[in-house]
C-alpha positions in Angstrom: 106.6 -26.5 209.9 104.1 -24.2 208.3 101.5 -22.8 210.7 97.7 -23.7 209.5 94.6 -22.7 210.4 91.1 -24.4 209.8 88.7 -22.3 208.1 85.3 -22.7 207.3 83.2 -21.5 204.2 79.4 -21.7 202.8 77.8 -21.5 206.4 80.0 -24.3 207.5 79.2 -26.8 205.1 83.3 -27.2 204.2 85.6 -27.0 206.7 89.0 -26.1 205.0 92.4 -26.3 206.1 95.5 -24.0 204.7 98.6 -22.2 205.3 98.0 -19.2 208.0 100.6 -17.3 206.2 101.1 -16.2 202.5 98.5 -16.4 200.4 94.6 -17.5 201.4 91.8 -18.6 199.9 88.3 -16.4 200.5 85.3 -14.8 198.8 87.0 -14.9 195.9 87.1 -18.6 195.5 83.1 -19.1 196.1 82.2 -16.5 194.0 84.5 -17.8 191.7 82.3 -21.5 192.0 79.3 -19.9 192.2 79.8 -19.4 188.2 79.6 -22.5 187.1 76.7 -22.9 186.3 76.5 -25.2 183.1 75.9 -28.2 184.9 79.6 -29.4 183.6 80.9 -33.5 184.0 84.7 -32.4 183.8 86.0 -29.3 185.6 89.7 -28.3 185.9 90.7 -25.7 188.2 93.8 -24.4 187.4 95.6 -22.7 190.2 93.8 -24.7 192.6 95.5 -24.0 196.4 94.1 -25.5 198.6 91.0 -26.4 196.6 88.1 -24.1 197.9 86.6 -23.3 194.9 86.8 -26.7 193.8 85.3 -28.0 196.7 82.6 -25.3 197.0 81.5 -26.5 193.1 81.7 -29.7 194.3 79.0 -29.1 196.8 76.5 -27.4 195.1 77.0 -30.1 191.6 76.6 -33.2 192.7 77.4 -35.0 188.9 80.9 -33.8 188.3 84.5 -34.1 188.9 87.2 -31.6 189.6 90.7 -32.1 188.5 93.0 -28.9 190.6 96.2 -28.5 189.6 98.6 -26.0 191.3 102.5 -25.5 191.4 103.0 -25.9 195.4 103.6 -29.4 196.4 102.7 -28.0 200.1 99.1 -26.6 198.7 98.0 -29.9 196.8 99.0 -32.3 199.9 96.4 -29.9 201.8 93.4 -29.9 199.1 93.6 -33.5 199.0 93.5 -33.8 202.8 90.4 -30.9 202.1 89.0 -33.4 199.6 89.1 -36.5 201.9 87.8 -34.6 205.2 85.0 -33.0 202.8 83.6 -35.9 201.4 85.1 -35.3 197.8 87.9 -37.6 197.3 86.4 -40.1 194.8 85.5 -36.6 193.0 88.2 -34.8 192.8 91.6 -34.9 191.7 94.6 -32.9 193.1 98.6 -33.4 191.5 101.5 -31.1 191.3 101.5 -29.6 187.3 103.6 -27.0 185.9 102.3 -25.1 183.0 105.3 -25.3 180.9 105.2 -28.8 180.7 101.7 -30.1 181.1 100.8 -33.5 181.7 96.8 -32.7 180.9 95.3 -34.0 177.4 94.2 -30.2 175.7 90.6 -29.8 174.6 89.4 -32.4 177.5 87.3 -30.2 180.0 83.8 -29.1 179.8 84.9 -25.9 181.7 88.3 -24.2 183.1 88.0 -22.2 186.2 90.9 -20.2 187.8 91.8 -17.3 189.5 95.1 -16.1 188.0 97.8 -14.5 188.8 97.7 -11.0 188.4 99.8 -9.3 190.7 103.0 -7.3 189.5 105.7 -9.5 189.1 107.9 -6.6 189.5 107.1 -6.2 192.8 107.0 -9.7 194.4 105.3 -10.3 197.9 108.2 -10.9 200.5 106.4 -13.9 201.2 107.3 -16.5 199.1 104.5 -19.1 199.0 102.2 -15.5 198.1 104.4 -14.4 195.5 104.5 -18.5 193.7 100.9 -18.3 194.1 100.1 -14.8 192.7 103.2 -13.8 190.4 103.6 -16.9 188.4 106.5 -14.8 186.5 108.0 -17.5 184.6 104.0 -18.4 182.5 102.8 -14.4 183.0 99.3 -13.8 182.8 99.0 -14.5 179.3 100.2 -17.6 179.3 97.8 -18.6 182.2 94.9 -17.6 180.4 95.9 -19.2 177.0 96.4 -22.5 178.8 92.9 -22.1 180.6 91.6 -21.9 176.9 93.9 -24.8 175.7 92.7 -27.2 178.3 88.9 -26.2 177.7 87.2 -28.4 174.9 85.6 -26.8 171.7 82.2 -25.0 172.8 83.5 -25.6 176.6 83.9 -22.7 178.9 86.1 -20.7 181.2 85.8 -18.8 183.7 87.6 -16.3 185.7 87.5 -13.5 188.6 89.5 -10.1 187.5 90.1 -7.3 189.7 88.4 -4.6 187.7 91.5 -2.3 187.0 92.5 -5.1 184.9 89.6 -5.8 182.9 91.3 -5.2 179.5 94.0 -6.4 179.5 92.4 -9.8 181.0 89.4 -9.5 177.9 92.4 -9.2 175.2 94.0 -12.4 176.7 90.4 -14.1 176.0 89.7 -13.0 172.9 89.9 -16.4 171.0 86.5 -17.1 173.0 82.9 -16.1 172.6 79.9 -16.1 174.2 81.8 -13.8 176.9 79.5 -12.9 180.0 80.6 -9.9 182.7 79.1 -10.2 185.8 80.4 -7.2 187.7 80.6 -7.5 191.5 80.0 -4.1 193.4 81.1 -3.9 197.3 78.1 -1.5 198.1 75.2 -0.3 195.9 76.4 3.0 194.3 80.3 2.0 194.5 82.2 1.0 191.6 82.7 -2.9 190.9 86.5 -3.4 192.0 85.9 -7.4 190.9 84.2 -8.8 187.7 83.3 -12.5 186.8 84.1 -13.4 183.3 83.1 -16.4 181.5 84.1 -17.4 177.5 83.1 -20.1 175.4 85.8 -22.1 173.2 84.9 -22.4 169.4 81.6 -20.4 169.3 80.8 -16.9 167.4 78.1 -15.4 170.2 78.2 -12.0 171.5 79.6 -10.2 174.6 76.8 -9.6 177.5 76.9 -7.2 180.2 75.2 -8.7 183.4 73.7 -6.8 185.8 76.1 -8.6 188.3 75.7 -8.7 192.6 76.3 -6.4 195.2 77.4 -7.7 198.2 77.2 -5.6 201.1 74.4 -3.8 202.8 74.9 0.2 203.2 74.4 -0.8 207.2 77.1 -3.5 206.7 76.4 -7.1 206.4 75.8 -9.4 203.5 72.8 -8.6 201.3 70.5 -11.7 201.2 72.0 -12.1 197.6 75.7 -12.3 198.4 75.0 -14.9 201.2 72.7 -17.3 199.6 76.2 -17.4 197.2 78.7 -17.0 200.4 76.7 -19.4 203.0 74.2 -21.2 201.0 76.4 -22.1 198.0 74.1 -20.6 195.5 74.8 -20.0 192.1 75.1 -16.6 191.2 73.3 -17.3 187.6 70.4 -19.5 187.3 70.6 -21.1 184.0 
């Protein structure tokens, strides 16, 4: 039986259970929530785990519903169980979907969120739950991000984090959408973002914008008061 471990996030307001091995859900997923921030009725989070960014959304917006979808029959039975402990089972819905052969209706959500897969498949993680979960190597980044689109409805939106080194590659994947915002996310003031946010609209003409993004650590250490109203208050990180 897989060992688990009980985690909580936004100052305690969701208490989260998933695997203690292979891959686990942080920062990344909060942040991740924090950027939706359209006020959205239908979300699908694509890639879902154990559902801590859609449960973190789910908190902060009380008028929507999230729809997670994830390959690992193991990680959806948990983010439902997440769901119901949380409060968020009439909210939310969690199923087993593989890309290839989708089940979803395309152009049906207001706004895709995911965090994709872009480690190298050709070096998996020994772990194999990690690897599913980061590798993906039979859709390949591409083919994640396309689908994100596909799903999204004309003049909807999605949204992803990027590890900065990847940043162009990621862009060329989305450029079908406008209307794309960077928000860069820097450890420490002064050091290079290693994280961006990135958000494109389906079906619309507008311009690329550079945000000034959030730092999230003090020189001293700690969260700056920015980075936790997002981390423990469950802030957005755009007010819009």
């Amino acid at each position: 039986m897989t060992a688990l471990t009980k985690d909580s996030f936004l100052g305690e307001k969701l208490q989260v259970t998933q695997p203690k091995m292979g891959y686990r859900a942080g920062s990344d997923a909060v942040l991740l929530a924090s950027f939706i921030s359209k006020n959205p009725k239908k979300v699908l989070d694509v890639g879902c785990g154990v559902g801590v960014a859609s449960l973190c959304l789910l908190t902060r917006l009380p008028a929507l519903h999230v729809t997670g979808i994830d390959c690992q029959e193991h990680l959806i039975h948990l983010a439902k169980q997440n769901a119901q402990e949380n409060g968020f089972l009439d909210r939310s819905n969690f199923f087993v979907e593989d890309l290839h052969k989708s089940s979803l209706t395309p152009n049906h959500f207001d706004h895709v969120m995911t965090n994709p897969p872009y480690f190298d498949v050709s070096s998996p993680s020994p772990d194999e739950a990690r690897a599913l979960a980061r590798c993906q190597t039979d859709v390949g980044l591409e083919g994640w991000i396309k689908f994100c689109i596909k799903m999204a409805k004309p003049r909807g939106y999605v949204s992803l984090v990027c590890p900065a080194s990847l940043l162009p590659k990621t862009l060329h994947f989305m450029n079908s959408l406008g209307d794309i915002t960077l928000f860069p996310l820097w450890p420490r003031e002064g050091e290079p973002a290693n994280r961006v946010l990135i958000r494109g609209r389906k079906s619309v003409n507008s311009p690329s914008k550079m945000l000034p993004g959030l730092v999230l650590h003090k020189a001293e250490g700690g969260y700056t008061p920015q980075a936790q109203g997002v981390l423990w208050d469950g802030m957005a990180v755009l007010e819009e």
